[in-house]
N, C-alpha and C positions, 0 to 999 in steps of 0.2 A: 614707245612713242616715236613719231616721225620728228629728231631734234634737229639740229645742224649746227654751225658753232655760235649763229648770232639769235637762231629760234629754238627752245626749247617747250617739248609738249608730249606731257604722262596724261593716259587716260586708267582711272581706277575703278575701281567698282561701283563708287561714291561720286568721284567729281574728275572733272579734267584738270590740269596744272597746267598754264602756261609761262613762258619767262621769256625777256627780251636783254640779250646780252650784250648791246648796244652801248658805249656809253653816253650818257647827255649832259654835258655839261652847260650852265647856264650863270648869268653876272649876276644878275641880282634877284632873281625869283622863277621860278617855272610850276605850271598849272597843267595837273593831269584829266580828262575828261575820257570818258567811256560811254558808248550807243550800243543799245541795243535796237538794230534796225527790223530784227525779225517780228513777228507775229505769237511767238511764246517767250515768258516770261524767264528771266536766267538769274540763279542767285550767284553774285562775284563776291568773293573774298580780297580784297587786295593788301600783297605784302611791297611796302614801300622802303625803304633804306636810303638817306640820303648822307654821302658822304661833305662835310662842310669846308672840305681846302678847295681853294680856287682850282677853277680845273677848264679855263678856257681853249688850251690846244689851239695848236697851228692852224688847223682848220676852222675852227668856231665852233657853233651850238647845229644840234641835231633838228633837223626838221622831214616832216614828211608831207611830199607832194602826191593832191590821188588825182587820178583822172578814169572818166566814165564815159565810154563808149560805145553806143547802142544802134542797133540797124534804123535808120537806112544809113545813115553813112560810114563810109566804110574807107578803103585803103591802106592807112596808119593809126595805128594808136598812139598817143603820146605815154612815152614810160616817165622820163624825165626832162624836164626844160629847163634852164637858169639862165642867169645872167652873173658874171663877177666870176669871184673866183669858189672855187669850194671843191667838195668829194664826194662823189658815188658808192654808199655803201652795201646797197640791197636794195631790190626789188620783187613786190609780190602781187600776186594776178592771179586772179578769177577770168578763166576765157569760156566763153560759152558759142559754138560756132556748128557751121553743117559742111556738109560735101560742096566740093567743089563741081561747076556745069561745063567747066572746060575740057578740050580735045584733048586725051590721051591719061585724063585722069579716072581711077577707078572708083570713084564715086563713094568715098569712106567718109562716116559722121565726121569722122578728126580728119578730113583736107585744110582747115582751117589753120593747122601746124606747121603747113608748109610755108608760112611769112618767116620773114626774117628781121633779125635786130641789125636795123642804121643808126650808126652813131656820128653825131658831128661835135669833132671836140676843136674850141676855138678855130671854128671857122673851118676846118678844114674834117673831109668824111675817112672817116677812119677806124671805124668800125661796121665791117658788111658780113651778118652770120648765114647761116649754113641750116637753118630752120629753127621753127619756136622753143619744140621740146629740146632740140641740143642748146640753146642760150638755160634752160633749166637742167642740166646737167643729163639731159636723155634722150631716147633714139625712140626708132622707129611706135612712133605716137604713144608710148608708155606703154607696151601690150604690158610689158612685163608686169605691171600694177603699182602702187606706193610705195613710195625708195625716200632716202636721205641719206645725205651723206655731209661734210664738212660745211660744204661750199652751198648745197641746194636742197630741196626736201618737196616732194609732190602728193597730192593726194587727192579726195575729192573726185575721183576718175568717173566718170560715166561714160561708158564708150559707147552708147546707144539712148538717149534720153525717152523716156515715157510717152513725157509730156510733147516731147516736140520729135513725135521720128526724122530720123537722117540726121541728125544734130548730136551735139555731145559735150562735155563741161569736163574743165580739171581746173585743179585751184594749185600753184609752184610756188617756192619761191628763190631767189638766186641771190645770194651773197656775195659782195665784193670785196672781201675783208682781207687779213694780212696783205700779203702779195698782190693781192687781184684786184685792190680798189681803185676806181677811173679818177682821175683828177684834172679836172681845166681851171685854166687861169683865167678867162676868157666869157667862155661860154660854154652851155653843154646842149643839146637837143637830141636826146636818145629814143627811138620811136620803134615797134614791133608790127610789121607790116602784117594785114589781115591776108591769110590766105595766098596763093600762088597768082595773085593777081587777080582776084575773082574778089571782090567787096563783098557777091553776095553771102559767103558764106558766114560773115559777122552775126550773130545774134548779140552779142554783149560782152565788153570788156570793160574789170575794172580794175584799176591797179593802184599802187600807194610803194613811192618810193621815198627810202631815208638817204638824205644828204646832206654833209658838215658844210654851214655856207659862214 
């Protein structure tokens, strides 16, 4: 399975396993819900475990922010936004995008990779990345295929979509745990720029990030 150290996922002959190794602490009650958004029916098993000692942490209780991103509009996606104080622990994305029309690009389904992650933490920008797939822990547009590792885990790759020629879909996800987690006091606005400047290449992004607020 593709695990990493906060997503864990075995596929069997039988069923998939999934596990979230997040912790969630909460004051006085917390409610799990689960969607199924697709068009086939899935049977879930769920194994729950709750430990009963208080466990609020420095940070607070776990929350996850999604945001949906679909053409026409294009530039930035929003990964994460807040207000106050809190922690960035993981983010995950489904991008769905095509070639870029600009001068001197060679016109590959995955130009959409070339955005980069802007971060602004309490007011000041201080986070400028170096392309999409290296914020998910990888290089030149995934050729190499599904990888994970501690910190990230990819998959989902279609470097050529069917449905939509010149276009292309991967689903990442990036971890900011032990060492690596962002923390403002402030404020946070963390955003993944569509493409090398070119909007049009967005078909669809959707993301869902976890953060202690």
């Amino acid at each position: 399975g593709l695990s990493s150290l906060a997503l864990g996922a075995h596929s069997g002959p039988e069923a998939t396993s999934l596990s979230v190794r997040l912790p969630m602490p909460f004051k006085t009650r917390a409610a799990w819900s689960l969607h199924n958004l697709g068009a086939v029916p899935v049977n879930v098993e769920l194994a729950l475990e709750v430990d009963g000692r208080p466990l609020a942490g420095e940070w607070g209780t776990l929350h996850a922010q999604v945001h949906d991103t679909a053409r026409p509009a294009g530039g930035a996606h929003p990964l994460a936004v807040a207000r106050g104080r809190g922690r960035l622990v993981g983010v995950c994305m489904m991008m769905h995008g095509g070639a870029a029309k600009l001068r001197g690009m060679r016109g590959h389904p995955m130009n959409f990779l070339e955005g980069d992650e802007l971060g602004t933490i309490d007011g000041e920008r201080v986070i400028a990345g170096t392309g999409t797939e290296d914020y998910f822990n990888g290089a030149f547009y995934f050729e190499e295929g599904p990888t994970a590792d501690a910190f990230a885990q990819i998959w989902g790759i279609v470097p050529d979509d069917p449905e939509r020629p010149r276009t292309a879909r991967v689903t990442a996800c990036r971890w900011h745990v032990l060492g690596d987690s962002i923390d403002f006091r402030q404020s946070l606005d963390l955003r993944m720029e569509v493409g090398p400047g070119d909007p049009s290449v967005l078909e669809r992004y959707r993301s869902v990030a976890f953060l202690y607020r």
